[in-house]
TILODO-224501 format. One record per atom (N, C-alpha, C): chain; y, x, z. Coordinates in Angstrom, 3 decimals. Atoms other than C-alpha are relative to their C-alpha. Example, Ala and Ser with C-alpha at 12.3 -4.5 7.8 and 13.67 -1.06 7.14 Angstrom:
BEGIN
- chain	yy	xx	zz
- A	-1.190	0.890	0.000
- A	-4.500	12.300	7.800
- A	1.200	0.900	0.000
- A	-1.190	-0.820	-0.060
- A	-1.060	13.670	7.140
- A	1.090	-0.770	0.730
//
This chain:
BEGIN
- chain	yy	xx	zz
- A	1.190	0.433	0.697
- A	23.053	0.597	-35.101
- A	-0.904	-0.728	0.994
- A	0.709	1.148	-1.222
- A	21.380	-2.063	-33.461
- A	-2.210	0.538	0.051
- A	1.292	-0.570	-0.358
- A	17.462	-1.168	-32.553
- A	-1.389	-1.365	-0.547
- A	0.733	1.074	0.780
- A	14.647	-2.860	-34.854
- A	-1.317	1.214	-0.059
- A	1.264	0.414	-0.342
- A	10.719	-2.238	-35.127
- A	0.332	1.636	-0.655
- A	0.150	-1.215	0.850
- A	11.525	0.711	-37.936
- A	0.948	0.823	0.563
- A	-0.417	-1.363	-0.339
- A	14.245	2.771	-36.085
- A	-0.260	0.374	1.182
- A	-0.103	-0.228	-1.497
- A	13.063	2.575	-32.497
- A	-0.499	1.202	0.818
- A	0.317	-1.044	-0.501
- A	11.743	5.866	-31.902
- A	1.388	1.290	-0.318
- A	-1.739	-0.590	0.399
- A	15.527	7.173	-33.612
- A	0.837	0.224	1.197
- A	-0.906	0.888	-1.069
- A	17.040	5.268	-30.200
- A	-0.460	1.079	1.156
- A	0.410	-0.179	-1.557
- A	17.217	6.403	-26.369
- A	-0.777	-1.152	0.379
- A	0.806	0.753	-0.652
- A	14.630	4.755	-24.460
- A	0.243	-0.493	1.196
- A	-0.034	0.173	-1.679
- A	15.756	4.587	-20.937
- A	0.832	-1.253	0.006
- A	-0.518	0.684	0.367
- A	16.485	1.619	-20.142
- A	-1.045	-1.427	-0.188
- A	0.597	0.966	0.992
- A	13.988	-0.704	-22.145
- A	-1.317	0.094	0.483
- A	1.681	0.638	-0.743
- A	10.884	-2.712	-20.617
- A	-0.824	0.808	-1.264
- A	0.825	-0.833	1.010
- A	7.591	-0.866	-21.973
- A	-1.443	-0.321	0.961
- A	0.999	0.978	-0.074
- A	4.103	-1.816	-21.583
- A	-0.576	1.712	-0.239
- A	0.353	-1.189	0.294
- A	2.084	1.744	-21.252
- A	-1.914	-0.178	-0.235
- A	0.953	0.278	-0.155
- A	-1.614	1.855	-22.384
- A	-0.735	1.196	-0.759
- A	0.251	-1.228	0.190
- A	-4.089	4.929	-23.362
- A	-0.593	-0.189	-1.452
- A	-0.004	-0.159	1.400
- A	-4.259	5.554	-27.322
- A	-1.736	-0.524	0.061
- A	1.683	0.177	0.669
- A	-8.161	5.067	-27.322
- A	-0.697	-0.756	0.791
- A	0.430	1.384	-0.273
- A	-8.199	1.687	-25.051
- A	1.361	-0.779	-0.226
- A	-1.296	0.778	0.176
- A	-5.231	-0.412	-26.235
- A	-0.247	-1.145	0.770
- A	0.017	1.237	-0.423
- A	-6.558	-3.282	-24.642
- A	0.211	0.320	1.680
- A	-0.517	-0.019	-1.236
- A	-5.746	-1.784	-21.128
- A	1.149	0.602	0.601
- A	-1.755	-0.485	-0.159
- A	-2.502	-1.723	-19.650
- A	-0.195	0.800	1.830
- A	-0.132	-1.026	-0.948
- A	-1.591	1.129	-17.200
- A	1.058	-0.293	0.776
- A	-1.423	0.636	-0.771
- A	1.482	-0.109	-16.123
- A	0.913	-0.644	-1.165
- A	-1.092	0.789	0.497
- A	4.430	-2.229	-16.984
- A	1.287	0.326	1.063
- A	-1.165	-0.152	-1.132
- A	8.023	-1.174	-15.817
- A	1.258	0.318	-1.121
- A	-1.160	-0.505	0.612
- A	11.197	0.304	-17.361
- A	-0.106	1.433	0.265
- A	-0.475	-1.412	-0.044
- A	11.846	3.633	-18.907
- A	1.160	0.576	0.725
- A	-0.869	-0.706	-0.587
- A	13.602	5.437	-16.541
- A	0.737	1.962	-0.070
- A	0.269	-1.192	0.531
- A	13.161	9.051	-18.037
- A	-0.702	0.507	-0.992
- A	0.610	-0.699	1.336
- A	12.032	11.305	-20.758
- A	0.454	1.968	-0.338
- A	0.089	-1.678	0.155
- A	11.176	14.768	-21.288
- A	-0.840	0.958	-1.026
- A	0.018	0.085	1.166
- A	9.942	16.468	-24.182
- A	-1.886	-0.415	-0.248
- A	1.013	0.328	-0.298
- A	6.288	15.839	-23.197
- A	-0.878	-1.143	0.770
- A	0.156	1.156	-0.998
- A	6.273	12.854	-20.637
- A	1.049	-0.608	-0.222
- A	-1.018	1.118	0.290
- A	7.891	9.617	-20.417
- A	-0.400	-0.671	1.427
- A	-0.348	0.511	-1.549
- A	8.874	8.233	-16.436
- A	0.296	-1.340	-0.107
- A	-0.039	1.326	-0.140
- A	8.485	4.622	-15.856
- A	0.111	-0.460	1.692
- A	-0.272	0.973	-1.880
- A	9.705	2.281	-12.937
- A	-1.186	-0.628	-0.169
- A	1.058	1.003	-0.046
- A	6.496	0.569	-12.301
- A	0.654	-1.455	0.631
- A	-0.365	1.504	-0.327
- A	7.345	-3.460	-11.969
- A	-0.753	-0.257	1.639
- A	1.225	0.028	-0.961
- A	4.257	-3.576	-9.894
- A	0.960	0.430	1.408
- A	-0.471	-0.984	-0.974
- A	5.089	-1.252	-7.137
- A	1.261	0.843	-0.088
- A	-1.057	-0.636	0.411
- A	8.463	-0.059	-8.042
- A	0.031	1.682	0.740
- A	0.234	-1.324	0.182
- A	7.508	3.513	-8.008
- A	-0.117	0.589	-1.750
- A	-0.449	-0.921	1.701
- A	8.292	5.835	-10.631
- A	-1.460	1.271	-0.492
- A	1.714	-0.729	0.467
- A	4.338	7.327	-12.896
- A	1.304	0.652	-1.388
- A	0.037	-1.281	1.106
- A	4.903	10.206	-15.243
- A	-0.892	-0.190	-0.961
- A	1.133	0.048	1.445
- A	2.952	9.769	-18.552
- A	0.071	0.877	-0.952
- A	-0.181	-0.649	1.148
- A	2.074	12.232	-20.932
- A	0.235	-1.093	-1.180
- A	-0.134	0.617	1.081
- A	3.503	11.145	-24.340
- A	-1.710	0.131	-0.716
- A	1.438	-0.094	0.669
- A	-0.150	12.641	-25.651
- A	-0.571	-0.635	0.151
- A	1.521	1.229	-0.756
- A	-3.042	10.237	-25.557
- A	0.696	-1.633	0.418
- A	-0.963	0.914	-0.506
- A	-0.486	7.547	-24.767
- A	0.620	-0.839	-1.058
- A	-1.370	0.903	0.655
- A	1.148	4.313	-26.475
- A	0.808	-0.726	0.684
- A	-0.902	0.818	-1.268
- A	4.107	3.014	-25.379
- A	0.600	-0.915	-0.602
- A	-0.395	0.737	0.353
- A	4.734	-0.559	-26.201
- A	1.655	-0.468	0.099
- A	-1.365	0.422	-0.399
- A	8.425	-1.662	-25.948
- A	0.023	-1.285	-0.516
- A	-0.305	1.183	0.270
- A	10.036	-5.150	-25.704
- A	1.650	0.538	-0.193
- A	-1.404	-0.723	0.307
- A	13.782	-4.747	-27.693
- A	0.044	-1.479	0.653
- A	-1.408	0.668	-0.852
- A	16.792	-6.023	-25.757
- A	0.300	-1.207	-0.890
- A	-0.616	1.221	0.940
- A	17.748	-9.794	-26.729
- A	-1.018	-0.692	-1.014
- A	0.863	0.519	1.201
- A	14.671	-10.317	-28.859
- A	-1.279	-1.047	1.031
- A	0.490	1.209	-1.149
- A	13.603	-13.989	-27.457
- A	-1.545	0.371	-0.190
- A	1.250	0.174	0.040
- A	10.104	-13.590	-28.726
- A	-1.210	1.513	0.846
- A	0.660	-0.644	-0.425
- A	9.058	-11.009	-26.761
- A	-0.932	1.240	-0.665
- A	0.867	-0.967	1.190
- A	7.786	-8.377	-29.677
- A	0.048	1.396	0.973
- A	-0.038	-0.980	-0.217
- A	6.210	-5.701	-28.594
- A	0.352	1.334	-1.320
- A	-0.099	-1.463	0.496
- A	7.131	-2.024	-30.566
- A	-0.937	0.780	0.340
- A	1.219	-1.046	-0.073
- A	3.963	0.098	-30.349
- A	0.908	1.449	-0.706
- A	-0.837	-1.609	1.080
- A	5.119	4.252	-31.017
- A	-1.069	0.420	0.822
- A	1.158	-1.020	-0.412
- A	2.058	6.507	-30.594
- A	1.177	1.160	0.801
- A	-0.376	-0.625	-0.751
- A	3.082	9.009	-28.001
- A	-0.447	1.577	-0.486
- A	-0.024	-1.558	0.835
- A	1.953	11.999	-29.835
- A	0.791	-0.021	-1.209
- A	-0.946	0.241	0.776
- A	4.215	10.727	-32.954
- A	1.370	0.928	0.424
- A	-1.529	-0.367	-0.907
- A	7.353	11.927	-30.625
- A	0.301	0.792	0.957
- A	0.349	-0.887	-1.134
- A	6.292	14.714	-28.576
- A	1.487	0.783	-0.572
- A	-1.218	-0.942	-0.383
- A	9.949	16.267	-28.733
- A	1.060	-0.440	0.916
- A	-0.931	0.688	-0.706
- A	12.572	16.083	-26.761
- A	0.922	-0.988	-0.376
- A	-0.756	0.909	0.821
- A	14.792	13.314	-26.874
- A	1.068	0.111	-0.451
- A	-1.391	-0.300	1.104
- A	18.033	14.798	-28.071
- A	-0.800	0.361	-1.454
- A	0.577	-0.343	2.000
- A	15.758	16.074	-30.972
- A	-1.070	-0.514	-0.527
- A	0.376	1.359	0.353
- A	13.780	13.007	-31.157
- A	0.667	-0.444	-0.959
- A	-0.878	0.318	0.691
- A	16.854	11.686	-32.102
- A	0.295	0.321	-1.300
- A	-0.433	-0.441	1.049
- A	17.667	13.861	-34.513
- A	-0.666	0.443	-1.115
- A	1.047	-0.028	0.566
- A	14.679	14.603	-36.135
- A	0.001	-0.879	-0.815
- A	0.082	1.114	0.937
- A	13.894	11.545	-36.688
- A	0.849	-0.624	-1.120
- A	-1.310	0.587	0.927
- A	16.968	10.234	-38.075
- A	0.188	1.055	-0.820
- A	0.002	-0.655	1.284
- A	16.851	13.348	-40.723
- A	-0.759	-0.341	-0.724
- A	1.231	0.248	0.544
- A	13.505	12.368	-41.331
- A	0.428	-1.199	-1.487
- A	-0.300	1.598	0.809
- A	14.810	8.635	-42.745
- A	0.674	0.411	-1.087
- A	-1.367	-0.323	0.114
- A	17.813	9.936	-44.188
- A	-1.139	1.093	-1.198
- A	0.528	-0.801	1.117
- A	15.617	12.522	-46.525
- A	-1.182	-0.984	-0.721
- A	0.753	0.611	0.881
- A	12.874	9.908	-47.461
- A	1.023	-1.131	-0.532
- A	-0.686	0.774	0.697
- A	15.514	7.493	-48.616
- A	0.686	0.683	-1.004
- A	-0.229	-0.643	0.658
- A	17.090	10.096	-50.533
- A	-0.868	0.299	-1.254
- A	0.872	-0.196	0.678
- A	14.085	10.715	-52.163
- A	-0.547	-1.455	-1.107
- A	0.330	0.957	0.560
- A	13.503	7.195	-53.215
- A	1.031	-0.111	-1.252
- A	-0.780	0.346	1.315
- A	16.621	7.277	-55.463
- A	-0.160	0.591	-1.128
//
C-alpha cells in the first residue's frame, strides 16, 4: 500500500524527511531531519542542521512529513498526540480504526 495524506500515520516512519514544530506555534520549525526512531511517546530525528539525533515528545508536537517520490514537496501534518502509541500498535490500531469506519459506511 503505497503511503498518501489519509493513511500516513497507518505507515512506519523511519526513514521519511519531517519538518518538527510545537502544536501551539506552527509557524516555527524546531528542526528538519529524518525520522530515525520511534517510541511509544517520542519520535528521534537526524537533525539536517547538525546531524545529531533530538528526541521529541509526540505530545505538544506536529510532525510534518514530505512522502517519498512526491515532486511537489507536500507536507503531511499528524498531531503528535493523535499517535501517542507505539508503533507496532500505531499500526494496528489505526488500520482497525479505517477498516471499522468503512464498514460502517455500508
Amino acid at each position: 500500500m503505497t503511503r498518501t495524506d489519509g493513511n500516513l500515520p497507518q505507515h512506519e516512519w523511519i526513514g521519511l524527511d519531517v519538518e518538527v514544530t510545537r502544536g501551539n506555534v506552527p509557524q516555527k520549525t524546531l528542526c528538519r531531519g529524518v525520522v530515525v526512531g520511534e517510541t511509544r511517546n517520542t519520535v528521534m530525528v537526524r537533525d539536517c542542521a547538525s546531524s545529531t539525533e533530538r528526541r521529541f515528545p509526540k505530545s505538544g508536537h506536529v510532525f510534518s512529513f514530505t512522502l517519498p517520490g512526491d515532486d511537489e514537496n507536500r507536507h503531511v501534518p499528524i498531531s503528535g498526540s493523535a499517535v501517542r502509541f507505539r508503533p507496532e500498535d500505531r499500526v494496528k490500531r489505526l488500520a482497525s480504526r479505517s477498516k471499522n469506519k468503512s464498514r460502517k459506511r455500508r
